[in-house]
C-alpha positions as CSV (number, residue, x, y, z in Angstrom):
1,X,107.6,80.5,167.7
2,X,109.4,77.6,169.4
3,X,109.3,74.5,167.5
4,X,108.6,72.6,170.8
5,X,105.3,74.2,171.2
6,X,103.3,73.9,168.1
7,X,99.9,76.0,168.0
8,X,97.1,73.9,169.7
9,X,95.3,71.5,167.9
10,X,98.0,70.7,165.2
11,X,99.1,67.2,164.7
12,X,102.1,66.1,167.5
13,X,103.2,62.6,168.9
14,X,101.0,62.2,171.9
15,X,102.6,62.3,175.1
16,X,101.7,59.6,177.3
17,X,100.4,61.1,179.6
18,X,96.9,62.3,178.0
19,X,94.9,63.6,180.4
20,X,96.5,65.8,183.4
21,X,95.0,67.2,186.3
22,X,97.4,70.9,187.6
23,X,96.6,71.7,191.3
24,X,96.5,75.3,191.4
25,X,95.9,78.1,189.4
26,X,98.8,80.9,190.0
27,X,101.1,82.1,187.6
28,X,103.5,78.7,187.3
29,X,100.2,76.0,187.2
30,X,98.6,78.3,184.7
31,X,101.5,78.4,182.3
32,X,101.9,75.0,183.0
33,X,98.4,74.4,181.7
34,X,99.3,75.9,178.8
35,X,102.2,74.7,178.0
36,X,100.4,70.9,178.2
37,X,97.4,71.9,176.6
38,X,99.4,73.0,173.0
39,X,101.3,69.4,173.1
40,X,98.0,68.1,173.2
41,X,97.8,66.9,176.9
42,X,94.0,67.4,178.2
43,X,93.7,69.6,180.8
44,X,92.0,70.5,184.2
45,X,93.1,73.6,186.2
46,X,91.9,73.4,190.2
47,X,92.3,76.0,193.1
48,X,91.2,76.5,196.3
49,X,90.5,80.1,196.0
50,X,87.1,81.6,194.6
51,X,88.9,83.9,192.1
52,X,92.1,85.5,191.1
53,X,92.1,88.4,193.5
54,X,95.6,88.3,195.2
55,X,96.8,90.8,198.0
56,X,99.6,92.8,196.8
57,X,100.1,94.5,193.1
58,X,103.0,93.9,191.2
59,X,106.0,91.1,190.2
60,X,109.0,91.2,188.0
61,X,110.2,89.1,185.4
62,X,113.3,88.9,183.7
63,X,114.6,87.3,180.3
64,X,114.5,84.1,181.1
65,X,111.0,84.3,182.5
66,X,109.8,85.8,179.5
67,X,111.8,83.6,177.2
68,X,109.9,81.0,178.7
69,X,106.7,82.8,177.9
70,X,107.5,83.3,174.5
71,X,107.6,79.1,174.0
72,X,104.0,79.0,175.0
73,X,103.1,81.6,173.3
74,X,102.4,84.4,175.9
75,X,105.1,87.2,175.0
76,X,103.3,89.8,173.5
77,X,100.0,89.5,176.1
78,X,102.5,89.7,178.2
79,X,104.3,92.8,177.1
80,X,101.5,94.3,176.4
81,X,100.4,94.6,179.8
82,X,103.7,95.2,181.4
83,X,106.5,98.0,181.9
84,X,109.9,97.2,180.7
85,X,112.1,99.0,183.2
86,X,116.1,100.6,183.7
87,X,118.4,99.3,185.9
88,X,117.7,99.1,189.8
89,X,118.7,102.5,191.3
90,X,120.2,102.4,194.9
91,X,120.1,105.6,197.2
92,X,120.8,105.8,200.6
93,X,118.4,107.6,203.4
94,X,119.3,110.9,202.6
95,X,118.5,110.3,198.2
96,X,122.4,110.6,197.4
97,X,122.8,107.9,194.4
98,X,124.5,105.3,195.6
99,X,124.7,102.8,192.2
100,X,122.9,101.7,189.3
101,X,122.5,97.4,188.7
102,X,121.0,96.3,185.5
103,X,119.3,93.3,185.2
104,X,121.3,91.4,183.3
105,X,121.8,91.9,179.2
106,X,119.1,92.8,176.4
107,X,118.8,89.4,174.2
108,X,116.5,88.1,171.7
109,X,115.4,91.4,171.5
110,X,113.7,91.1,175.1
111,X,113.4,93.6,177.8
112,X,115.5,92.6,180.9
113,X,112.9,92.4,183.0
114,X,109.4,93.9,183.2
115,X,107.3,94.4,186.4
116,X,103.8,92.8,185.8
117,X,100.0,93.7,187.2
118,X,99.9,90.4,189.4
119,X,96.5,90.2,189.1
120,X,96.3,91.5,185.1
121,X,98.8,88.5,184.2
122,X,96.5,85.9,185.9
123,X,93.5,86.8,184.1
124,X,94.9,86.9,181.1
125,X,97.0,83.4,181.7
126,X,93.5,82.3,182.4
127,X,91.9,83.3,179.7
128,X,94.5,82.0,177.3
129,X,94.3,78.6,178.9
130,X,90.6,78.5,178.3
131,X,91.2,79.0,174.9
132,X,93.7,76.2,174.6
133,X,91.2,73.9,176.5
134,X,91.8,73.6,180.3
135,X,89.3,73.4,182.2
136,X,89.6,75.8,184.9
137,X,87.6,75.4,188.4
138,X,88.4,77.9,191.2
139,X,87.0,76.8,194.7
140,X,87.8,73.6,194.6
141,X,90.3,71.0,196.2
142,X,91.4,67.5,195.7
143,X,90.0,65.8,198.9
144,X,91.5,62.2,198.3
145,X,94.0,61.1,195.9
146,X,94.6,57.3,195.3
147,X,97.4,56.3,192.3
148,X,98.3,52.8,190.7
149,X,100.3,51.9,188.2
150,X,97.9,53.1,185.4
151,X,97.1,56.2,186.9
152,X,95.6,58.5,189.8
153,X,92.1,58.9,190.9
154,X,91.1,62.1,192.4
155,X,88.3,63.1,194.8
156,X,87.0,66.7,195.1
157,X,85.8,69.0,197.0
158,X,82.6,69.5,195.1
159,X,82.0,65.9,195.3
160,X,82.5,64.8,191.7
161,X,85.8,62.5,191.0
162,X,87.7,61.9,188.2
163,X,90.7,59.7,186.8
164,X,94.0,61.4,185.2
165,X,97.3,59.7,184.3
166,X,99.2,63.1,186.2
167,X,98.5,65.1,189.2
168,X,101.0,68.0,189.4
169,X,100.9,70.6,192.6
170,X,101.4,74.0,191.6
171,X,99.9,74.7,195.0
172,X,102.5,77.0,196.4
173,X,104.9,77.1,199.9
174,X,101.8,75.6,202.0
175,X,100.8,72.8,199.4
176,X,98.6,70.0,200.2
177,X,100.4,68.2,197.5
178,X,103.8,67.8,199.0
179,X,101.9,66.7,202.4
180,X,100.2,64.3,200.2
181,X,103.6,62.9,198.9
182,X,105.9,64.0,201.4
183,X,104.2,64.2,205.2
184,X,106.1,66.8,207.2
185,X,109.4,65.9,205.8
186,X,109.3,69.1,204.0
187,X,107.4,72.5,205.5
188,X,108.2,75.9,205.0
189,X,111.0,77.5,207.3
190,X,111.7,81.0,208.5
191,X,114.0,82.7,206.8
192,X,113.7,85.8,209.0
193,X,113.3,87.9,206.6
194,X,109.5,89.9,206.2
195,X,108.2,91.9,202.8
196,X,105.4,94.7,202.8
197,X,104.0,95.3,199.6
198,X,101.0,98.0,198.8
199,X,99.9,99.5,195.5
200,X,100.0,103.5,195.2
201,X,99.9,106.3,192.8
202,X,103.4,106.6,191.4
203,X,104.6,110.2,191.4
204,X,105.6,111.5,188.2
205,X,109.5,111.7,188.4
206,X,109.5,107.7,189.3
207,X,110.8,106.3,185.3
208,X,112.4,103.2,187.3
209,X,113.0,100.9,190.3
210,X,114.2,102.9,192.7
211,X,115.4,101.2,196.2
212,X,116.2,103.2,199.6
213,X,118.5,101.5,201.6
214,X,118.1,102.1,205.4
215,X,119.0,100.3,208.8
216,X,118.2,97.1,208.5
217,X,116.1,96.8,205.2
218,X,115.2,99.0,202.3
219,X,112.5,100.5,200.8
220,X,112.0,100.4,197.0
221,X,109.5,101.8,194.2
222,X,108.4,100.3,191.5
223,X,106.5,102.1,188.8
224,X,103.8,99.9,187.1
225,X,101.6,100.6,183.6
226,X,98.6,103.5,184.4
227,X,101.0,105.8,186.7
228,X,101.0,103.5,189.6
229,X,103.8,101.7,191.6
230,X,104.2,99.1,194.0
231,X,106.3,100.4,197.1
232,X,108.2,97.2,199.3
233,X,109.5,96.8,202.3
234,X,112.0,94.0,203.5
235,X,113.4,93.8,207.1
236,X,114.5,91.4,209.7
237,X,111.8,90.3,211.8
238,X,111.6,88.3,215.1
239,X,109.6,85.3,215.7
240,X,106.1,85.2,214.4
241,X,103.9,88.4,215.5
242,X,99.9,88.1,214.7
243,X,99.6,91.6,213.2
244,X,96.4,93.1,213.0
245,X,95.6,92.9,209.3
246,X,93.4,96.2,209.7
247,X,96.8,98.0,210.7
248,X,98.8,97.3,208.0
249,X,98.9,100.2,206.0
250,X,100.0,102.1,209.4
251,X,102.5,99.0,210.5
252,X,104.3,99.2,207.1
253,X,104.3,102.7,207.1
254,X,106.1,102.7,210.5
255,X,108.7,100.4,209.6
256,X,109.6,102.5,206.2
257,X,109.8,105.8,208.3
258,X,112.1,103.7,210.7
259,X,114.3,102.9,208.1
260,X,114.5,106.2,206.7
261,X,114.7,108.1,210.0
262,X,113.5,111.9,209.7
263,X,114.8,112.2,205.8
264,X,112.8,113.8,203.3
265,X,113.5,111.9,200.3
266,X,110.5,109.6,199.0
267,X,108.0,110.9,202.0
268,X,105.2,111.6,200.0
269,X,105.3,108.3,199.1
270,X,105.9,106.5,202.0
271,X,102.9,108.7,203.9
272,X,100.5,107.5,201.0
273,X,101.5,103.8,202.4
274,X,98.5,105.2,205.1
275,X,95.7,105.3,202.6
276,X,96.7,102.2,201.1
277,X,93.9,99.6,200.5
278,X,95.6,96.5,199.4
279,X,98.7,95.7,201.8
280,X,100.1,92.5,201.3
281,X,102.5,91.1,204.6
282,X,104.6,88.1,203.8
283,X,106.9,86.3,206.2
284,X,109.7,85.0,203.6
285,X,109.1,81.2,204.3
286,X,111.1,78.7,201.8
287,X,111.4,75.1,201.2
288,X,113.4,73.2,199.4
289,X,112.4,69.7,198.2
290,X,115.6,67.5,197.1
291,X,115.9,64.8,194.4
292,X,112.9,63.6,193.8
293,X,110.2,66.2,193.5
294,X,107.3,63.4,192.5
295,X,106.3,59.6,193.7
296,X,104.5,57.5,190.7
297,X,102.1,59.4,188.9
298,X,102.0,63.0,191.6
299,X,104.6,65.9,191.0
300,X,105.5,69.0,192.7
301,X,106.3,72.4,191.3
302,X,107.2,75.5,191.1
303,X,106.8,77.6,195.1
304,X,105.2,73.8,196.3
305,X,108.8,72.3,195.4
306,X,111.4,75.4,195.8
307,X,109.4,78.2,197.3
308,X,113.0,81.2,197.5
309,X,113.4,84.8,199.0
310,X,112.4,87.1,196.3
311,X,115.7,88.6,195.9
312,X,116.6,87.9,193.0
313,X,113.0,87.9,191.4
314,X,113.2,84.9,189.9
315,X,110.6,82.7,191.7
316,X,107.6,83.2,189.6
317,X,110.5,82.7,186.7
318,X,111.4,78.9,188.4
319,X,108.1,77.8,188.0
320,X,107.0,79.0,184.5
321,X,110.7,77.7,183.7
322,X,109.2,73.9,185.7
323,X,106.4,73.7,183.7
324,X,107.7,74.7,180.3
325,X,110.4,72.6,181.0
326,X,108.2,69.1,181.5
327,X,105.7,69.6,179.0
328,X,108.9,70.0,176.5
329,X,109.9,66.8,177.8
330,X,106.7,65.0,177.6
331,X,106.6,65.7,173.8
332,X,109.1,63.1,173.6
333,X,106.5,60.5,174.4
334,X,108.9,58.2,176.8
335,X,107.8,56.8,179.8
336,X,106.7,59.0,182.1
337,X,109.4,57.9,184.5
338,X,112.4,58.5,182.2
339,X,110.7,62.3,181.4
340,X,110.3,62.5,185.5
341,X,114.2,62.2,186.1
342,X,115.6,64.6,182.9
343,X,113.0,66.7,184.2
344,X,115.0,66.8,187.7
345,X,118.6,66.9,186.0
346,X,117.9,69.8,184.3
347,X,115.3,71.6,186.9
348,X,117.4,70.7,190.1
349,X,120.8,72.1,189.9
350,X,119.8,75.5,188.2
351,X,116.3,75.7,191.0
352,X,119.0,75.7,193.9
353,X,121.7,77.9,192.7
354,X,118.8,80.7,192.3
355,X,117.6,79.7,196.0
356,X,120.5,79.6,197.5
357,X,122.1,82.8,196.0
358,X,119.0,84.7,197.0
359,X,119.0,83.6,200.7
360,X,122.5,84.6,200.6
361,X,121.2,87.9,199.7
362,X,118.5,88.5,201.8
363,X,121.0,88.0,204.7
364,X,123.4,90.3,203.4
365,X,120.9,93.5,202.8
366,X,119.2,92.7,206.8
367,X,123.2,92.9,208.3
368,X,123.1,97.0,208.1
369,X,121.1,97.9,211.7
370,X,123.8,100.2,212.7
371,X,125.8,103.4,211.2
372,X,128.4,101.5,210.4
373,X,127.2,98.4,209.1
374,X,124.9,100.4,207.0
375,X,128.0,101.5,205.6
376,X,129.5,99.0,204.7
377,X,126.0,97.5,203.2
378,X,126.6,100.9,200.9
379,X,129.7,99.8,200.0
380,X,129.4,96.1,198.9
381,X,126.5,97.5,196.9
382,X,128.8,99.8,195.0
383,X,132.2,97.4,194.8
384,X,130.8,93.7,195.4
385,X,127.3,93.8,194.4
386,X,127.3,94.5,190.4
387,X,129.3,91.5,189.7
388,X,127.8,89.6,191.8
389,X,124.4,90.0,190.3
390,X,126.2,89.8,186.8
391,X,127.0,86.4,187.8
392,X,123.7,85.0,188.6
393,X,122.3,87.0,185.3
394,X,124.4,84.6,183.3
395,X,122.8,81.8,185.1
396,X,119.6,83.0,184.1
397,X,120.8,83.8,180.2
398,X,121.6,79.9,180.2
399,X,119.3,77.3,178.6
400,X,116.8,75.8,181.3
């Protein structure tokens, strides 16, 4: 175990700030939460939603996500419940291998990456945090915020109130707190880009990811613990359409046949997409907060500060990384200003190399809507790709 993160309850220098208050309860505020709670900072966990249902199935997580897990303690829950997995296998539409990408090396006796039960993860993040002592409340807001120099007084929705030398928003791409400290300055924007993502039963020859590329997008598979998988679509999409959410399961299955054309390979799979039950359809919005990502005593983090395409599955990393990151520097019990500003000289630069890189990405795959730029999509994959991707591993494989 890290010696930053001693086991809750033993004796540590107080930070000063004592009593916290995290505004929402995904995967970055919750290990936030607990990465506060075992450096002895009290506490309280808020979200707007009534529980921890989430549409869509399954998310990835690679070294550096999990080393960040393992200082807070998490690791083994979290492997426990999770499927290590090979290298990312690229076909084309007819199933002819086009190229196998790791995910970057094996250290510290890690997997490379491991795709996670979305919903599994939360509960257990939960639970842990209960154990450490947050105080969770789903269903709530924070309906007035007023700071001073001592600290920050925050109204909720239940009508109760209460005083806190920290607000942090872990509140996601739509957060109320970065309108809170920001206005409009900063709202999400269209990347172009759309994903589809629907649990299914995983046939029995899928041992890896596995991703079709087609025109315009591909379609991938990726097998999760109990012999499911969650299949995704990304493609380019124009403007804004209100989709029906009732159609889903036959809108996503449209757009994966498109891709594919008439081939056979994967079909089965892609016709289950029809009985699906859980589709999940998400525009790929981002922001990007500069220098500073907090005013006084309120913080931003995680998707609420540097919300990214998912290509290079390293959002949900970026946030654990945030709040692992502050509560280390908390521990050192200087003012809260001087831990505010390390904080964003180490969280900045690495935050928007990942963002941009994946953008960059996402616009490369989408440029292959004909024959031939589908080609030549096939062909960076195999030349240009690999170290490309071996680059941004690296990144990753770096201190945080």
């Amino acid at each position: 175990m890290s010696a930053l993160f001693p086991q809750p309850f033993e004796e540590v220098e107080m930070p000063e700030c004592k009593k916290v208050l995290i505004v929402g309860a995904g995967i970055g505020g919750l290990c936030a939460a607990i990465a506060l709670a075992r450096i002895g900072v009290e506490v309280d966990v808020i979200d707007i939603k009534p529980d921890n249902a989430v549409a869509g199935v399954g998310w990835g997580l690679r070294t550096n996500g999990l080393r960040a897990l393992r200082e807070i303690g998490l690791l083994e829950d979290t492997l426990a419940i999770g499927f290590p997995t090979p290298p990312l296998s690229y076909y084309d539409r007819q199933g002819r291998h086009v190229v196998d990408i790791p995910y970057g090396r094996h250290f510290d006796g890690m997997p490379n990456n491991v795709q996670l039960p979305r919903t599994g993860f939360l509960e257990m993040a939960s639970a842990r945090a209960r154990e450490d002592g947050c105080s969770i409340r789903m269903a709530t807001t924070a309906v007035d915020i007023e700071q001073d120099d001592t600290g920050v007084t925050v109204e909720f929705s239940d009508g109760s109130a209460d005083r806190y030398d920290l607000v942090i928003g872990f509140d996601g791409i739509n957060s109320s707190i970065r309108r809170y400290l920001f206005g409009d300055r900063y709202v999400p924007q269209r990347s172009g880009g759309v994903a589809w993502r629907a649990p299914v039963r995983a046939p029995d020859t899928l041992k890896g990811a596995l991703f079709c590329h087609g025109f315009g997008g591909k379609v991938g598979f990726v097998p999760l613990a109990g012999g499911m998988m969650y299949v995704i679509v990304t493609h380019f999409e124009a403007g804004r359409p209100r989709h029906d959410r009732a159609a889903f399961p036959q809108i996503m299955h449209r757009v994966a046949r498109d891709m594919m054309g008439d081939s056979p390979f994967m079909a089965e799979s892609i016709d289950s997409l029809l009985r699906a039950t859980n589709v999940a359809y998400t525009p790929l919005d981002t922001v990007m907060v500069p220098y500073p990502w907090y005013c006084g005593r309120v913080m931003i983090m995680g998707d609420a500060a540097h919300a990214m395409t998912p290509y290079l599955g390293s959002g949900a990393a970026m946030a654990i990384e945030d709040g692992v990151v502050f509560a280390e520097l908390l521990q050192s019990g200087d003012a809260l200003y001087d831990v505010q500003t390390r904080f964003m000289a180490r969280r900045y630069p690495r935050v928007k190399t990942i963002w941009d890189t994946s953008l960059q990405m996402m616009h490369e795959e989408f440029d292959s809507a004909t024959p031939e730029a589908l080609d030549r999509r096939l062909a960076h994959l195999v030349n240009e790709e690999p170290a490309a991707l071996d680059y941004v591993h690296r990144i990753l494989e770096n201190p945080y």
